[in-house]
N, CA and C of each residue as an Amber inpcrd file, in Angstrom:
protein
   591
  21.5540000   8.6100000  -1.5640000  21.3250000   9.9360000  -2.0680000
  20.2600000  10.6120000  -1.2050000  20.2740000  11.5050000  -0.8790000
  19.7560000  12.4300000   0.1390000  18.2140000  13.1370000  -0.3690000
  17.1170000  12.7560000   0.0710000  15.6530000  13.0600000  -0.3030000
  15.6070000  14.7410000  -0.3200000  15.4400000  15.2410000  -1.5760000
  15.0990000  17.1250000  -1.5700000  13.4950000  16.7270000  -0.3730000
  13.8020000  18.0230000   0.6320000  12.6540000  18.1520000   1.5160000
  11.5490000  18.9770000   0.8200000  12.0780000  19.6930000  -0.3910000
  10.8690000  20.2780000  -1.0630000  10.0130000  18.8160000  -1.9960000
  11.0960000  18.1040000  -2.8780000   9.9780000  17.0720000  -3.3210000
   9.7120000  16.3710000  -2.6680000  10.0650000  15.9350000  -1.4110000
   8.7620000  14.5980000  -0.2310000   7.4080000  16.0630000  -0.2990000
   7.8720000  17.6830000  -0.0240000   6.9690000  17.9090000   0.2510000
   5.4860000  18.1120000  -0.7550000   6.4460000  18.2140000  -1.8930000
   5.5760000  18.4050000  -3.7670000   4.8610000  17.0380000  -3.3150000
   5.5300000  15.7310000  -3.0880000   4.8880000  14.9120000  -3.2100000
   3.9050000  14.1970000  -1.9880000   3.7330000  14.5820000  -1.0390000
   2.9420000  14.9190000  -0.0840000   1.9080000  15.4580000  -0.2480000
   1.7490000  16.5260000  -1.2370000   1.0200000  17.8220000  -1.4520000
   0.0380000  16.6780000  -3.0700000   0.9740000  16.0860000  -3.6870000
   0.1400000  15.5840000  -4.5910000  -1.0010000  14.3490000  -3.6070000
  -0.0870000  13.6820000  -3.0970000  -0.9000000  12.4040000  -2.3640000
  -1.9600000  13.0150000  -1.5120000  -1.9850000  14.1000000  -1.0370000
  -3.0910000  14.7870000  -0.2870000  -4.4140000  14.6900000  -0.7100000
  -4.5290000  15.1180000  -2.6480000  -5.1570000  15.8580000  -3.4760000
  -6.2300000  14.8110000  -4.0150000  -5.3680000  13.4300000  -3.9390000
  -6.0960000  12.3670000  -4.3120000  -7.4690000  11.8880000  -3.4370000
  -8.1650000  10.8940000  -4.0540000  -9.4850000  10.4250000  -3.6170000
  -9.4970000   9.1680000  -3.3110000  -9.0560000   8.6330000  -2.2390000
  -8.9280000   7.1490000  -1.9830000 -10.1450000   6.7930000  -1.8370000
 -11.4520000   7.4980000  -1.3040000 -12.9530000   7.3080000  -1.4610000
 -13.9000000   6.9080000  -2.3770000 -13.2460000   6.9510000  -3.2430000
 -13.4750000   7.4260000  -5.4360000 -12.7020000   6.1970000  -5.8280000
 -11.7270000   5.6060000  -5.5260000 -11.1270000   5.1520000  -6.2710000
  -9.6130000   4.4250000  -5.5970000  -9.8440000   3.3110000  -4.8510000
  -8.3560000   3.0860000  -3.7960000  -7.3170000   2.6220000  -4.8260000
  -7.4940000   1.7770000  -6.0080000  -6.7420000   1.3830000  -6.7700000
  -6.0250000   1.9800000  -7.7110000  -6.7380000   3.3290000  -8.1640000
  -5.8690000   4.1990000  -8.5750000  -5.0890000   5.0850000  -7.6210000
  -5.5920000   5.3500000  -6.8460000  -4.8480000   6.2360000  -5.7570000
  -3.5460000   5.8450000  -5.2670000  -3.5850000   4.0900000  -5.0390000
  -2.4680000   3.3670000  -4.4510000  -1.6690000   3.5420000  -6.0570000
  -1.8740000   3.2180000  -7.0310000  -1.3440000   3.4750000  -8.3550000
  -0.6070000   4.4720000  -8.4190000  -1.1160000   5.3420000  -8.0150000
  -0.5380000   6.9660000  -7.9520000   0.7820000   7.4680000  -6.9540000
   0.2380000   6.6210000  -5.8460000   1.4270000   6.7040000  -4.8250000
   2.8450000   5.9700000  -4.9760000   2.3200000   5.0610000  -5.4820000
   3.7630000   4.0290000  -5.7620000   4.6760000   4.8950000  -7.0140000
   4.0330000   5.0210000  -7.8360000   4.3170000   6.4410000  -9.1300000
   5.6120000   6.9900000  -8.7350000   4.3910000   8.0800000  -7.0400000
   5.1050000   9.3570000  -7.0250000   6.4000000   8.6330000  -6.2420000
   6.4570000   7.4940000  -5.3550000   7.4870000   6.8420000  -4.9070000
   8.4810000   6.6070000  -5.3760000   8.2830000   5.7690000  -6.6540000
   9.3610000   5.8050000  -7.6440000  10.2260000   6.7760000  -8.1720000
   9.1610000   7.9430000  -8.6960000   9.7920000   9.0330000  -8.9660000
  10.7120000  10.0040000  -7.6060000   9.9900000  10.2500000  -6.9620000
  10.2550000  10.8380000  -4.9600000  11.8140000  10.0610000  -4.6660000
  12.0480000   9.0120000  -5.3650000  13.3220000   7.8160000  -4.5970000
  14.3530000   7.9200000  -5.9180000  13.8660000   8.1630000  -7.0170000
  14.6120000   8.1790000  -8.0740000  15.2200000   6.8790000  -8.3660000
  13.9000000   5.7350000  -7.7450000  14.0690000   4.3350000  -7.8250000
  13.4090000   3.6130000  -9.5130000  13.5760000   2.5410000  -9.5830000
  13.2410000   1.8830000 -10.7660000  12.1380000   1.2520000 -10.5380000
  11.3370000   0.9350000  -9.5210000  10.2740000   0.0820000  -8.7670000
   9.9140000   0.7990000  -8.1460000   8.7960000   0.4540000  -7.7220000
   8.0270000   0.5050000  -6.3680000   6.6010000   0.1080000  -6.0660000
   6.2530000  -0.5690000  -5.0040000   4.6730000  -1.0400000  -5.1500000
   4.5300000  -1.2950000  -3.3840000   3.1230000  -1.3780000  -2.8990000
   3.0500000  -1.3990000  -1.8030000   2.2400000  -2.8260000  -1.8770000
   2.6290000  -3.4370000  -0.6270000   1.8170000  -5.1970000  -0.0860000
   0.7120000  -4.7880000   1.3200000   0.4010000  -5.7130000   1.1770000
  -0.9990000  -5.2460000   2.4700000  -1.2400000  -6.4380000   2.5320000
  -1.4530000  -6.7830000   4.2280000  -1.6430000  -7.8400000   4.6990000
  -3.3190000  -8.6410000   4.3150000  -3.5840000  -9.4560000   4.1850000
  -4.8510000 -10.0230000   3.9170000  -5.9450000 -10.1240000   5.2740000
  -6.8690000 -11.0560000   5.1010000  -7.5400000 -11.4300000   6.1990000
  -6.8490000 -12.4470000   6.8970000  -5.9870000 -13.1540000   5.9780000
  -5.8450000 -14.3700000   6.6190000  -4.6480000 -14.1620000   7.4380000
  -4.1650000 -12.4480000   7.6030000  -2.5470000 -12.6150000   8.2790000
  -1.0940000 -12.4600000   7.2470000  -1.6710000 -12.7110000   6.0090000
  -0.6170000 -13.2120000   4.7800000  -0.1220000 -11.9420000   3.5030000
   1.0670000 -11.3770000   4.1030000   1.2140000 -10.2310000   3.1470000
   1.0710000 -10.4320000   1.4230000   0.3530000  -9.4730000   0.7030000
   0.0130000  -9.8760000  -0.7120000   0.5890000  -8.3080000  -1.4040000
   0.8190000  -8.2930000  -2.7060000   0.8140000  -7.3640000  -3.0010000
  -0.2180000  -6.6390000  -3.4640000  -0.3360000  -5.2300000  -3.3470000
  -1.3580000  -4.6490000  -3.5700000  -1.5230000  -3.4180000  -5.1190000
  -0.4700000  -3.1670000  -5.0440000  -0.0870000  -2.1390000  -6.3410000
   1.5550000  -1.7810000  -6.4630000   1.6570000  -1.7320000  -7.4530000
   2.6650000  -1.8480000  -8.2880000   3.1160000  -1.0070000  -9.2900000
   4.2980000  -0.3040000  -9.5450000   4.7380000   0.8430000 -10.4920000
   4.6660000   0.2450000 -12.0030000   5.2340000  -0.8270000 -11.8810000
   4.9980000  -1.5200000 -13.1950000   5.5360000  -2.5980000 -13.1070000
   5.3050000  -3.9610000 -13.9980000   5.3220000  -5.3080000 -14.1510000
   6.8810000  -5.7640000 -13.3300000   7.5890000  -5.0180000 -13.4940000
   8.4680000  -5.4550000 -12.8220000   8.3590000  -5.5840000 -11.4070000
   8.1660000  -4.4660000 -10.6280000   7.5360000  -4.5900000  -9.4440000
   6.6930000  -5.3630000  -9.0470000   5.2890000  -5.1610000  -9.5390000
   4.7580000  -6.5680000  -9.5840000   5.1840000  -7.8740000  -9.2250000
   6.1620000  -8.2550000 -10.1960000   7.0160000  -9.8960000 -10.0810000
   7.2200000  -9.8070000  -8.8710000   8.5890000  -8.4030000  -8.2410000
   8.9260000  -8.9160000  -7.2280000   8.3780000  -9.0920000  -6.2780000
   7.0740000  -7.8860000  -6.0160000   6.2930000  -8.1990000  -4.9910000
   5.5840000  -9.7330000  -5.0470000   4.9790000  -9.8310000  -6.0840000
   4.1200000 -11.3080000  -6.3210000   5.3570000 -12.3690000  -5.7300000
   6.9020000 -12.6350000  -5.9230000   7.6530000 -13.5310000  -5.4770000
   7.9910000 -13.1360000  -4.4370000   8.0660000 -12.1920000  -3.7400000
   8.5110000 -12.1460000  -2.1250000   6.9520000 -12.9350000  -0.9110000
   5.8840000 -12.8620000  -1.9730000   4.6310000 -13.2700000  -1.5520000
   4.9020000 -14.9600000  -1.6170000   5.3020000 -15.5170000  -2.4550000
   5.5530000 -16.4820000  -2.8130000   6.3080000 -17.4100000  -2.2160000
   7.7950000 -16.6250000  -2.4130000   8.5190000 -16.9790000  -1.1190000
   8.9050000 -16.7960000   0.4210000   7.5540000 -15.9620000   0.5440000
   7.7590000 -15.4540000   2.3110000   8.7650000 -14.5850000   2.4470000
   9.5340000 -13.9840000   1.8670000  11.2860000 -13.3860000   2.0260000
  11.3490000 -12.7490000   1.1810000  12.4430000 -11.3820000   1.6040000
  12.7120000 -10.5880000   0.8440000  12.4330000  -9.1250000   1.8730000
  13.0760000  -7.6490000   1.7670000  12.7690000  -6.8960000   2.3430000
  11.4350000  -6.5900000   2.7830000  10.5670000  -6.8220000   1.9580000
   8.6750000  -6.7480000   1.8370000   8.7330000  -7.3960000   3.5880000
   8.7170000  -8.5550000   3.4190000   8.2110000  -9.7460000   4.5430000
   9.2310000  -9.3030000   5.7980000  10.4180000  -9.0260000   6.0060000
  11.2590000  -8.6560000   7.1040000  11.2690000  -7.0550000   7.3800000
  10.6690000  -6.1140000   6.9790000  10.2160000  -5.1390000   6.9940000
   8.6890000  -5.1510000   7.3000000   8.1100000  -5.8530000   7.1470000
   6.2400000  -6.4020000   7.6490000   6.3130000  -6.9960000   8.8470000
   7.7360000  -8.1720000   9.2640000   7.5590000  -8.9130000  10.4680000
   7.9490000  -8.3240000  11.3660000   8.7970000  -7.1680000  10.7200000
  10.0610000  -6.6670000  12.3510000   9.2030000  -5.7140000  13.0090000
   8.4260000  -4.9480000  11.4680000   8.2100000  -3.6460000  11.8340000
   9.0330000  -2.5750000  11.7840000  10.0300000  -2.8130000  10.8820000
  11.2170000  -1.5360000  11.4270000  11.6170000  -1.7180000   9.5320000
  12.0840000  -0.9050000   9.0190000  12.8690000  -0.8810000   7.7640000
  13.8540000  -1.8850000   7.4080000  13.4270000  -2.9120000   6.4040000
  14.6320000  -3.7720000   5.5590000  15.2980000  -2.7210000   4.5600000
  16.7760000  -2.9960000   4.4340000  17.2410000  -2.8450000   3.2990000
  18.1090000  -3.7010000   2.6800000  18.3200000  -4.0060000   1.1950000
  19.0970000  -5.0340000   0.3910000  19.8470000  -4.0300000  -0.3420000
  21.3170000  -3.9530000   0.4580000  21.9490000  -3.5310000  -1.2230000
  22.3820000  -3.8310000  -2.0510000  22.2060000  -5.5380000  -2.2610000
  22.8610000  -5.2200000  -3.6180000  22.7010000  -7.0990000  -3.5440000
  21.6490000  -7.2920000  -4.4360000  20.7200000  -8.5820000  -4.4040000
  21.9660000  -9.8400000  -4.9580000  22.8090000  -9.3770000  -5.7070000
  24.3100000 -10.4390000  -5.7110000  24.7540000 -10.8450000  -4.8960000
  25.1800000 -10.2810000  -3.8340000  26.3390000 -10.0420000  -2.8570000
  25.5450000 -10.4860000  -1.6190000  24.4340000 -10.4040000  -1.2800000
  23.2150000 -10.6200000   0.5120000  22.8460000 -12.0990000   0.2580000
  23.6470000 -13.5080000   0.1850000  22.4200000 -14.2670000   0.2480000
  21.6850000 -14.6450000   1.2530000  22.2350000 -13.7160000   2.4770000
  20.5480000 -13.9860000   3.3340000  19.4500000 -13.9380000   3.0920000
  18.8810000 -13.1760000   1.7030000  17.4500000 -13.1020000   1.3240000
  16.9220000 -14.3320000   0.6420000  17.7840000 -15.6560000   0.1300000
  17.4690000 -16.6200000   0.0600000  16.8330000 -16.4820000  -1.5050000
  16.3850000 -17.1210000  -1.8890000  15.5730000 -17.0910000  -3.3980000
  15.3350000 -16.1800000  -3.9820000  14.8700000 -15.2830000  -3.1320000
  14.4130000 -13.8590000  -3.4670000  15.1550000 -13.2630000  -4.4490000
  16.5430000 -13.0550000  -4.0670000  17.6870000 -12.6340000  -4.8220000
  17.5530000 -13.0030000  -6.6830000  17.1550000 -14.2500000  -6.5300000
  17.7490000 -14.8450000  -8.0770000  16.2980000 -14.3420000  -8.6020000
  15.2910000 -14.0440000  -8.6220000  13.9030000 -13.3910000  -9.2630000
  14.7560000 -12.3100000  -9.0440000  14.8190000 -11.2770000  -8.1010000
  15.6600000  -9.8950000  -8.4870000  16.2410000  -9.4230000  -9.3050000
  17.8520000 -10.2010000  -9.5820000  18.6020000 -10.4210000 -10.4340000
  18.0920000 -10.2480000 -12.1420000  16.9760000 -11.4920000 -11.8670000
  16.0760000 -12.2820000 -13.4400000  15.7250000 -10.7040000 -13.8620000
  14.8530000  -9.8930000 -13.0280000  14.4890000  -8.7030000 -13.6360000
  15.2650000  -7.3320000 -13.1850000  16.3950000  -7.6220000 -13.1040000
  17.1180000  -6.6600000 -13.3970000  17.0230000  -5.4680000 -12.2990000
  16.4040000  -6.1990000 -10.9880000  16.9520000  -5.1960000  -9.7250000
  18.0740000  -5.8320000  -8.8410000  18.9930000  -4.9390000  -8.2880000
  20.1440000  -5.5910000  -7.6400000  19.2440000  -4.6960000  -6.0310000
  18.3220000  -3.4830000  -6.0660000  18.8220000  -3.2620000  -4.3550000
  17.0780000  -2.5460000  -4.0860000  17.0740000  -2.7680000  -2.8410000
  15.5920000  -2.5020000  -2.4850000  15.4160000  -1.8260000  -1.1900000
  14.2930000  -1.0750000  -0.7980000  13.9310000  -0.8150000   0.4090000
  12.7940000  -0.5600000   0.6050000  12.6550000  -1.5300000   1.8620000
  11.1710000  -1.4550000   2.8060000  10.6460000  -1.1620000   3.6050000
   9.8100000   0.0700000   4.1570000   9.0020000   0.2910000   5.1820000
   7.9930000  -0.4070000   5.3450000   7.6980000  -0.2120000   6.8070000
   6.2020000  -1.0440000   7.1920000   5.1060000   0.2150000   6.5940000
   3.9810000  -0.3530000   6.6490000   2.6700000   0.8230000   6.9100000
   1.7330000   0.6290000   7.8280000   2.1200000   1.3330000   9.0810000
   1.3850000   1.4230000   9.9610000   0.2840000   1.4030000  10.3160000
  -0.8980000   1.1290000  10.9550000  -2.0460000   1.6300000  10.8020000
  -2.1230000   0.9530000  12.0700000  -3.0910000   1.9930000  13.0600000
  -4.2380000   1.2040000  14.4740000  -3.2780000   0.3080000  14.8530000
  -1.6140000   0.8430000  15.3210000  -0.8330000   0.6650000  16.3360000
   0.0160000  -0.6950000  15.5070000   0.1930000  -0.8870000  14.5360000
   1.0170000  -2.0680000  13.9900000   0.9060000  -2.1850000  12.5340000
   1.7770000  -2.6830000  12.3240000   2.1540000  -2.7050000   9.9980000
   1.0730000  -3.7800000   9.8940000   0.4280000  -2.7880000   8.2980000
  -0.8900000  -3.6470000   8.3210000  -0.3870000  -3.9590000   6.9060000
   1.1790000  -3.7190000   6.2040000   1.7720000  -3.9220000   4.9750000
   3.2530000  -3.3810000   4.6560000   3.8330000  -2.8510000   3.8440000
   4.9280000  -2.4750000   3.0640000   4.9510000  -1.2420000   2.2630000
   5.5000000  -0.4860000   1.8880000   5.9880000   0.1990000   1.3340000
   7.2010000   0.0850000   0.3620000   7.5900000   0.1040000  -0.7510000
   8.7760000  -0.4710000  -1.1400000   9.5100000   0.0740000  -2.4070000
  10.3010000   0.3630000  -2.5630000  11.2540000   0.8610000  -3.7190000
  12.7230000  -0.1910000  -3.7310000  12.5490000   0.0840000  -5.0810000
  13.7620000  -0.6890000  -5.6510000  14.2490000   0.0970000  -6.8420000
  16.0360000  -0.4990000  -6.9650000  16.7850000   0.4840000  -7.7530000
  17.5670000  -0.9620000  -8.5930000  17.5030000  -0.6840000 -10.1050000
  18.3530000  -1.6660000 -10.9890000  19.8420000  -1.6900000 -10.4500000
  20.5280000  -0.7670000  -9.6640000  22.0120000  -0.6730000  -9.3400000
  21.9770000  -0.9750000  -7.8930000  23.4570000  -1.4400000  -7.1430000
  23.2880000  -1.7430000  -5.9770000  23.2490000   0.1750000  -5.4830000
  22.4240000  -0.0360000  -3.8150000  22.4000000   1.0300000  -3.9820000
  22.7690000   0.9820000  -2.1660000  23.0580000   2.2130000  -1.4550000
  23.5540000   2.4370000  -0.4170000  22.2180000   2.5630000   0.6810000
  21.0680000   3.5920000   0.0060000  19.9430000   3.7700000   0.9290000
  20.3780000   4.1430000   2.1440000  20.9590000   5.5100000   2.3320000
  20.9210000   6.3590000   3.6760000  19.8220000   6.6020000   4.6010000
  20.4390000   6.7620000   5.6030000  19.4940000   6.8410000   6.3840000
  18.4110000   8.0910000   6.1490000  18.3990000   8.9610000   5.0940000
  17.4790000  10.0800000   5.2350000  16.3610000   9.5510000   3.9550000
  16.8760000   8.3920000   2.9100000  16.0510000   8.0690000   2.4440000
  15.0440000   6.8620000   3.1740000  15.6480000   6.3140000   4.0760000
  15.0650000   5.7640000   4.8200000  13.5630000   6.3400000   5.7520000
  14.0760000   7.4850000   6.2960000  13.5760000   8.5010000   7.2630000
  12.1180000   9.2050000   6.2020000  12.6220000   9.4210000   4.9430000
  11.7990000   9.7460000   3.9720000  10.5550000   8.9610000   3.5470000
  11.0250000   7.4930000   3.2700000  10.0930000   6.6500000   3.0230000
   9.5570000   6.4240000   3.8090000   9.7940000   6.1950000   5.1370000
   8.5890000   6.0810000   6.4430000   8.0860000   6.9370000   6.3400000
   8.5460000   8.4810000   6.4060000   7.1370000   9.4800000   6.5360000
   6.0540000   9.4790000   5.0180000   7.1810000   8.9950000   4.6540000
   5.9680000   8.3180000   2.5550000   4.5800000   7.7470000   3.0610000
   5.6520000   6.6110000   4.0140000   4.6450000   5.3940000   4.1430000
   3.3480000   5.9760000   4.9480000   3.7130000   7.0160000   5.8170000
   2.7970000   7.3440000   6.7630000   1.2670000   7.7800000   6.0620000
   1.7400000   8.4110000   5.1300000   0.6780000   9.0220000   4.2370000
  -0.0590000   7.9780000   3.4520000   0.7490000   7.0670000   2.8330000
   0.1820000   6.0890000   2.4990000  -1.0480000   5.0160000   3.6370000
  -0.4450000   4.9740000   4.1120000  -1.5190000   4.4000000   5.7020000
  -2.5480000   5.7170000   6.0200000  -2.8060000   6.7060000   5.8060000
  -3.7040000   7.9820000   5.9090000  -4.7410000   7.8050000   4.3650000
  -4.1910000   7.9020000   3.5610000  -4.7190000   7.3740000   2.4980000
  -5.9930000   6.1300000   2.8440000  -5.2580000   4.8460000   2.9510000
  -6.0140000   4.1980000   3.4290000  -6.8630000   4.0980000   4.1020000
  -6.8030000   4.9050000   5.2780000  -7.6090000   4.9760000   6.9530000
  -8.5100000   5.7570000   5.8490000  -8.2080000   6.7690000   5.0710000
  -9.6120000   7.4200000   4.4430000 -10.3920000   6.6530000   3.6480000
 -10.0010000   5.4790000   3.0440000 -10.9080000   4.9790000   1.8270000
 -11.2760000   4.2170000   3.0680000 -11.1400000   3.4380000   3.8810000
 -11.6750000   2.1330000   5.0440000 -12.6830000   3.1260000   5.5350000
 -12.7250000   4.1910000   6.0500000 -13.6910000   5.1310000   6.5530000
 -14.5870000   5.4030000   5.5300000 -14.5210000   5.5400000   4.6030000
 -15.2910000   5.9910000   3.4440000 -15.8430000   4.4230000   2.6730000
 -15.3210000   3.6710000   2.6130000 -15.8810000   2.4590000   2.6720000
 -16.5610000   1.9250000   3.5130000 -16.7270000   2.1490000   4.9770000
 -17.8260000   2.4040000   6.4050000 -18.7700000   2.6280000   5.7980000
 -18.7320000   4.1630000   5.6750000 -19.5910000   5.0220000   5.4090000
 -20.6360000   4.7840000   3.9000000 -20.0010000   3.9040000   3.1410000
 -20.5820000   3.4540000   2.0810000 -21.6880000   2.5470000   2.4630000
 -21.0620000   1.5400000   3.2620000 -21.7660000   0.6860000   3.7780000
 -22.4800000   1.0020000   4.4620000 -22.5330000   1.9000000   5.0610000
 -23.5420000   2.3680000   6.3290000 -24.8000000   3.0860000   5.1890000
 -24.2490000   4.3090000   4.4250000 -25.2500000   4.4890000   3.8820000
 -26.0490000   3.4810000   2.7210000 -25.4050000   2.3930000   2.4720000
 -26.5320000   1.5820000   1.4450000 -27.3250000   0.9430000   2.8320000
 -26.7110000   0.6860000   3.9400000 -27.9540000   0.0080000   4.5350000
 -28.6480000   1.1890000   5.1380000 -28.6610000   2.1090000   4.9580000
 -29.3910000   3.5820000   5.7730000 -30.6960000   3.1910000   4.6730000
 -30.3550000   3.0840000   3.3680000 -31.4070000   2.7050000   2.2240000
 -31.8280000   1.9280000   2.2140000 -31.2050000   0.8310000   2.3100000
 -32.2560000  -0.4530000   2.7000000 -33.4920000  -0.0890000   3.4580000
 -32.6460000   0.2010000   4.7920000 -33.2430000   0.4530000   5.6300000
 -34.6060000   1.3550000   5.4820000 -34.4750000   1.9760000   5.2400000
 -35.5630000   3.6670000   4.4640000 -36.3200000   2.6090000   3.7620000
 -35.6850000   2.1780000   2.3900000 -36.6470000   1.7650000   1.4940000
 -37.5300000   0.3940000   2.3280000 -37.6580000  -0.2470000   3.0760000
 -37.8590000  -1.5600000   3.3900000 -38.9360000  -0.5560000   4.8180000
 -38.3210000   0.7370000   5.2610000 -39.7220000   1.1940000   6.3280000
 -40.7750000   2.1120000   4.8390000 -40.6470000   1.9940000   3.9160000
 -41.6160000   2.9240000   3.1700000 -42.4010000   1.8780000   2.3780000
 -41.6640000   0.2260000   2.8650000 -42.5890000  -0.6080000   2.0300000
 -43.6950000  -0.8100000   3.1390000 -42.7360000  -0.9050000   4.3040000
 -43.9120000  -1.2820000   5.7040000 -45.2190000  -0.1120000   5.9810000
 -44.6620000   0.8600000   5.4230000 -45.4350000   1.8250000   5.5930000
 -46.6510000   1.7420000   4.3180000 -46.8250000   1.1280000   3.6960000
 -47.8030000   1.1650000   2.3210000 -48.6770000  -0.2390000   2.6730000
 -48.0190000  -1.1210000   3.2160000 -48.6610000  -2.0850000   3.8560000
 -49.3430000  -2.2460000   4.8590000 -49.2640000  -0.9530000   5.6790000
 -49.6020000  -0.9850000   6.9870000 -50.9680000   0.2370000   6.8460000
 -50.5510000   0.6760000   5.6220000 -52.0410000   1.6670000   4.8980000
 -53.0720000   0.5970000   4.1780000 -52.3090000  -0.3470000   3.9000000
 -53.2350000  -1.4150000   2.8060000 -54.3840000  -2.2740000   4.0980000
 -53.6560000  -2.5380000   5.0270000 -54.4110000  -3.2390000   6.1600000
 -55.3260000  -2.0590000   6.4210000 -55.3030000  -1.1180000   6.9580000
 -55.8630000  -0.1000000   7.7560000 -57.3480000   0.0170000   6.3140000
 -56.6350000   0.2660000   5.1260000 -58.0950000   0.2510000   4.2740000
 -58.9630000  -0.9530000   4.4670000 -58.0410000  -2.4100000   4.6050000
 -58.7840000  -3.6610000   4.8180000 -59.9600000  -3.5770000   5.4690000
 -59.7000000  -2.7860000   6.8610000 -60.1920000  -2.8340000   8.2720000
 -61.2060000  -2.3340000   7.7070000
């Protein structure tokens, strides 16, 4: 089914508005939301790679999503992980019928999704995670919903780059305070000697 270019753009315009600085966990909350709704999917949640290299999930539309993300984590497989390794868009249509996805499928099934799709999320020249929607029916996923969810994803990775910057900047300013407070102790001490003298 073919993405309205006015709602990627409504929903563009909402993801803008948000505060990933304030608050990354609701924000990512928010995006997966408008995803779901934006795809006219039944799921959706985004994964993000760890320190250790190891895609995890990160937020989730609701419990269902969740599962699947938490079991594609589990089992290494599934659009999430071949959409993270290739770098390029997985799609499953129709989680009965593909058993190349291996295990994955039968958790799908259990909660009642048959079809899925995954973008990477880019960031500082390579997928630093997923993007992902899923639909309870098998579903076709054209190429313009495809085309759609990458430029989703893009924003979603902008999002981020703002809270990681703003999380810098957090850090920078508590040690700006440290810093301050720890020269205004040196400075009271360095009056306490001088009275010594």
């Amino acid at each position: 089914m073919p993405i309205d270019p006015s709602m990627l753009a409504k929903s563009i315009g909402t993801l803008t508005d948000l505060h990933p600085d304030q608050d990354l966990p609701a924000t990512l909350q928010d995006a997966v939301i408008a995803a779901k709704q934006l795809f006219e999917a039944d799921a959706a949640g985004v994964m993000l790679v760890d320190i250790d290299g190891r895609l995890r999930w990160a937020s989730a539309s609701d419990e269902r999503a969740q599962t699947l993300e938490d079991n594609q984590e589990v089992f290494a497989a599934g659009p999430c992980m071949q959409a993270y390794t290739t770098g390029r868009p997985a799609v499953m249509h129709d989680a009965t019928m593909e058993r190349r996805w291996g295990e994955i499928t039968l958790t799908m099934v259990e909660v009642q999704i048959r079809s899925g799709l995954s973008v990477p999320i880019d960031l500082g020249g390579g997928p630093i995670g997923t993007l992902d929607v899923y639909a309870a029916e098998p579903r076709g996923w054209d190429q313009s919903e495809v085309t759609a969810l990458q430029a989703y994803a893009g924003i979603v990775a902008s999002l981020l780059s703002s809270a990681a910057k703003a999380q810098l900047k957090g850090a920078l300013a508590d040690q700006l305070q440290v810093a301050l407070e720890s020269r205004g102790l040196i400075e009271r001490a360095k009056g306490a000697l001088m009275e010594r003298e």
